[in-house]
N, C-alpha and C positions, 0 to 999 in steps of 0.2 A: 471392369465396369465401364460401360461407356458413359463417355462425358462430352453435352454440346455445352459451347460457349459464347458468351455474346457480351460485350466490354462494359454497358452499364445499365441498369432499369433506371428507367423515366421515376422521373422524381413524383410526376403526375402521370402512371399509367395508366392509358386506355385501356375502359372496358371491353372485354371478353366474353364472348356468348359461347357454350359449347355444348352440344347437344348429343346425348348421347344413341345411339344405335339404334335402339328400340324407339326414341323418338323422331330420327330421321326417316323409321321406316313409316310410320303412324303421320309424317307429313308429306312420303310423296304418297300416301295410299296405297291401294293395294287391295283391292278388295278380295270376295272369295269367301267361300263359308269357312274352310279348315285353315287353322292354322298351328304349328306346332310351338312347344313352347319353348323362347330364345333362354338360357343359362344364364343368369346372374351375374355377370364379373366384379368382384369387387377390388377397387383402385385403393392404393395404401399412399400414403407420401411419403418423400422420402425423409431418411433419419440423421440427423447427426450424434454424434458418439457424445454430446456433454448438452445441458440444457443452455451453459455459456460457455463463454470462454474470457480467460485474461491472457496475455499472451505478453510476450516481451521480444525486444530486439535489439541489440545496441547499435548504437552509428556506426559505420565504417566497416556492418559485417554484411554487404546488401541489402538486398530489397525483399526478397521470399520470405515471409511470416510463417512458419510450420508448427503445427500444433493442432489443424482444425481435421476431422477424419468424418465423411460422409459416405452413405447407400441409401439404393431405393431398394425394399424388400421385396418388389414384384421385378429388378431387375433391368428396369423401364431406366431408358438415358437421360442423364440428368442435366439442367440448366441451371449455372448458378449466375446471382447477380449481386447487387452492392445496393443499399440505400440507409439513411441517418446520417447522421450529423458530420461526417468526417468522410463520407464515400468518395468524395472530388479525387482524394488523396490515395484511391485506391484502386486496380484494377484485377480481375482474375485470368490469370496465365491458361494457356492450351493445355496445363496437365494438371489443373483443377488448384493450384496452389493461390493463397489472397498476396498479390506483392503491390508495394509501394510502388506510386508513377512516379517520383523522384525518390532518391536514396536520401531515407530521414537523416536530418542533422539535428543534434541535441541542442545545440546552442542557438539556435533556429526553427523551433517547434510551426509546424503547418497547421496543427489541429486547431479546430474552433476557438478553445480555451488558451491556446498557447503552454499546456503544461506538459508535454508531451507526450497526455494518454490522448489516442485516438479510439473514438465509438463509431461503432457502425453496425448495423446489422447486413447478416449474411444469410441469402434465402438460397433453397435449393427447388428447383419444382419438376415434378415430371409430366410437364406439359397438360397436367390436369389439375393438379395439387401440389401445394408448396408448404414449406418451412422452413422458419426466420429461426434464427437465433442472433441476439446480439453477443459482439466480441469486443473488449475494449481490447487495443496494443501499446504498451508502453515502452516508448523509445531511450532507455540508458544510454549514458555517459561513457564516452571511450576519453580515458585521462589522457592518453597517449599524445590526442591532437590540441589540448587545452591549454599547456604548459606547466599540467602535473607533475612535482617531482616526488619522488618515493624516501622516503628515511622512518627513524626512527625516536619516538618517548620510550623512558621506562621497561624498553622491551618489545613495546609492541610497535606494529607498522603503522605509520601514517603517512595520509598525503598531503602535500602542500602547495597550495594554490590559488585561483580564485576562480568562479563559476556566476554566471548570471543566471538569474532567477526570475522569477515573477513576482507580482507585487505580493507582499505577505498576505496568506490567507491563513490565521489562526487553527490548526484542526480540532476538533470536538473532544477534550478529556474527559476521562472518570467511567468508563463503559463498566460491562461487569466481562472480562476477557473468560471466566471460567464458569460462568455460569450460575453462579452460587447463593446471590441476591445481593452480594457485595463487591461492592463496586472496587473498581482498581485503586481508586482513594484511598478507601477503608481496608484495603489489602495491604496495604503501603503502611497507614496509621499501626495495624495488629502488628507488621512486621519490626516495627520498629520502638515497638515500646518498651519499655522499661518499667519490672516490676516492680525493684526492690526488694528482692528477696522476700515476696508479697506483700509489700507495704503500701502498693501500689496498684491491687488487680484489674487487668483491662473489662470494664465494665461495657455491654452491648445492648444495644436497644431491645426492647421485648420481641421480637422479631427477629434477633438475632444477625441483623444486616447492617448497622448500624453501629460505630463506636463511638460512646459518648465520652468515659472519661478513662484517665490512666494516668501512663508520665509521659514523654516526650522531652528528649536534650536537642536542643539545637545549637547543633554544632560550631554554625558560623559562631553566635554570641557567647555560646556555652551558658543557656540558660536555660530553667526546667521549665515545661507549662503542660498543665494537667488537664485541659476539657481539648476536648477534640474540637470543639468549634474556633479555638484560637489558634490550630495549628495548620499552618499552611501545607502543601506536597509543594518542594521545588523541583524544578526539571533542570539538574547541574549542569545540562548543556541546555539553556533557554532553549525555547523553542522556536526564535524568531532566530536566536545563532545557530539552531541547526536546520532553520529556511535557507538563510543563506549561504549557509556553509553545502546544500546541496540536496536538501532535503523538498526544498520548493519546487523541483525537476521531478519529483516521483510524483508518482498517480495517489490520489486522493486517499485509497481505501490503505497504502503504504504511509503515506504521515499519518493517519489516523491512529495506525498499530502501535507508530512511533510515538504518538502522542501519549499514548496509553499503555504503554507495558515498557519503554524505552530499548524497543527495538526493531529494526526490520521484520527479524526472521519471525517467522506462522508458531505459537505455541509457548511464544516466553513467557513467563509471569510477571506480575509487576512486580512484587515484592524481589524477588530474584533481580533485579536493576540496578546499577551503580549510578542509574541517571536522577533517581529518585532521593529526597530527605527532607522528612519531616521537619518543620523550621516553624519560627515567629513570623509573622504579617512583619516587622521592621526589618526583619534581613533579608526577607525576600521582597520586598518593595525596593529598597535599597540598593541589592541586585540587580535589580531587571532584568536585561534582555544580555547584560555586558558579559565580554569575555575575561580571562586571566589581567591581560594587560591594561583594563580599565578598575576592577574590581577584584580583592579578594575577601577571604572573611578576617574580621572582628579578631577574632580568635586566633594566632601563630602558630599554636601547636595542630591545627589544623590544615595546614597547607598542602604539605605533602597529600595528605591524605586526597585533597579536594583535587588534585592538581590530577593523582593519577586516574580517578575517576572522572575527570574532565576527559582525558589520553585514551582512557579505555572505552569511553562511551562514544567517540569519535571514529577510534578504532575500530569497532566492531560491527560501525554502521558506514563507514565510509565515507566520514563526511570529512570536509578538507578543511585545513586550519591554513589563516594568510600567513605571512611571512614574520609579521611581527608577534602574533601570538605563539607560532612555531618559536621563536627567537625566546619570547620572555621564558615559557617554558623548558627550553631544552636548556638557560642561562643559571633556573634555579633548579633542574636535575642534579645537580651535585651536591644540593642540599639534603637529599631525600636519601631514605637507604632504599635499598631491593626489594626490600619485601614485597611481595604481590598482595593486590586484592585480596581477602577473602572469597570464595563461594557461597555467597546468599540464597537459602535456602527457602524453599516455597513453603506457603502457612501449610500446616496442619490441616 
């Protein structure tokens, strides 16, 4: 496929007049009685292989972004160029690939926002017609350069460190992740109730979206409470401690999943969560934002249990614990047996 290339479009490009064949002939004239009739050509633009793109790259692996795949279906050479909100930061190479004009640093984000997703749209045109798509890139963390170190809770891997961030920006909870008309809340509430050998049945809005009443224990206090409107969802790794612990670096539509299913990965359920428990307004106020070393629960025979689903919700997302939270934890490891987690099963 041939590919011309030219390093940026004008922010404010100048119009373009282009006239096509049958009208340049109709303006030099041309008179004459006969004339035969010229074929029709009809111009396609050119296509890219996705309507967007998300795209990722870590620090310290270059500058070449690959993922993006374009043609023009009449074969015609194609010109690509850069424009939005992040374009400065970007140029296109002689063999059509989008690369960074400096090599991204995580801990030093370029992008507008500072959080280092970078937007821009990417146009291709075949000198008649053109197509944008926008691409956001988000720039990941290499621990390597940070003063990451690698060890272990309970089994699983963790890292321990510290990471700068952006100022908190809360993400949006309670989506409905499967579709269903019930929200990740109310996924969370069904999953965790307690019937009493039906003394208790979980009762649903007439619509069926909704959970009004049941049981609920919450475990910090070890106390029951029956209507859905008194029971809080806590996020056992706050959300402001998994901002800073590393989650405030990823691109927006990434906390938001985390926000709501308590995980990175594309497809987890909430109820399926170890980050997730239904609680009282007192323990979760109580709570707040703190980690192990400031706060635990009410409740003793709960510890271990909380401690390893602090480890494994960490774990599984990557997020790093400082040194003295690493410390309190791995101090009372020897209090706790083996046991693993359960596997949390997704509702019915």
């Amino acid at each position: 496929m041939p590919i011309m290339f030219f390093q940026r479009q004008l922010k404010q490009p100048r119009a373009v007049i282009t006239m096509g064949m049958a009208g340049f002939l109709g303006a030099c004239g041309g008179g004459g009685g006969g004339s035969s009739a010229v074929p029709e050509v009809t111009n396609r633009a050119p296509d890219f292989d996705q309507a967007s793109y998300e795209l990722t790259i870590q620090e310290n692996t270059g500058t070449i972004v690959s993922g993006i795949s374009f043609s023009d279906p009449d074969g015609d050479p194609i010109t690509l160029s850069i424009s939005g909100t992040d374009s400065e930061a970007f140029s296109v190479t002689s063999v059509g690939s989008l690369a960074f004009m400096a090599p991204p640093d995580f801990e030093a984000p370029a992008d507008s926002d500072e959080n280092n997703q970078y937007d821009i749209d990417l146009i291709a045109s075949d000198g008649q017609l053109t197509t944008s798509v926008p691409v956001a890139i988000t720039v990941t963390n290499d621990p390597s350069d940070d003063g990451v170190s690698e060890s272990s809770l309970f089994g699983w891997s963790v890292q321990v460190g510290q990471v700068s961030t952006p100022d908190y920006d809360r993400p949006s909870t309670w989506d409905d992740e499967d579709g269903d008309c019930i929200s990740d809340r109310h996924e969370v509430l069904m999953a965790q109730h307690l019937d009493g050998d039906g003394a208790y049945p979980l009762v649903m809005s007439a619509n069926g979206c909704f959970v009004e009443t049941g049981r609920w224990l919450d475990p910090y206090d070890d106390i029951f409470y029956f209507s859905a409107s008194n029971v809080q969802i806590d996020h056992v790794v706050a959300l402001y401690e998994s901002w800073v612990s590393g989650l405030g670096n990823l691109s927006a539509s990434l906390q938001r999943r985390y926000a709501n299913t308590g995980s990175l990965t594309e497809g987890v359920l909430p109820e399926t969560s170890h980050n997730f428990l239904a609680v009282g307004a007192s323990s979760n106020g109580e709570k707040g934002s703190s980690d192990p070393t400031e706060w635990m629960p009410r409740n003793e025979t709960y510890h271990c249990t909380y401690l390893k689903k602090w480890v494994l919700t960490k774990s599984k997302n990557e997020l790093l614990f400082d040194q003295a939270e690493f410390d309190f934890i791995q101090a009372r490891e020897s209090e706790c047996d083996d046991e693993p987690l359960p596997d949390l099963p997704a509702n019915p």
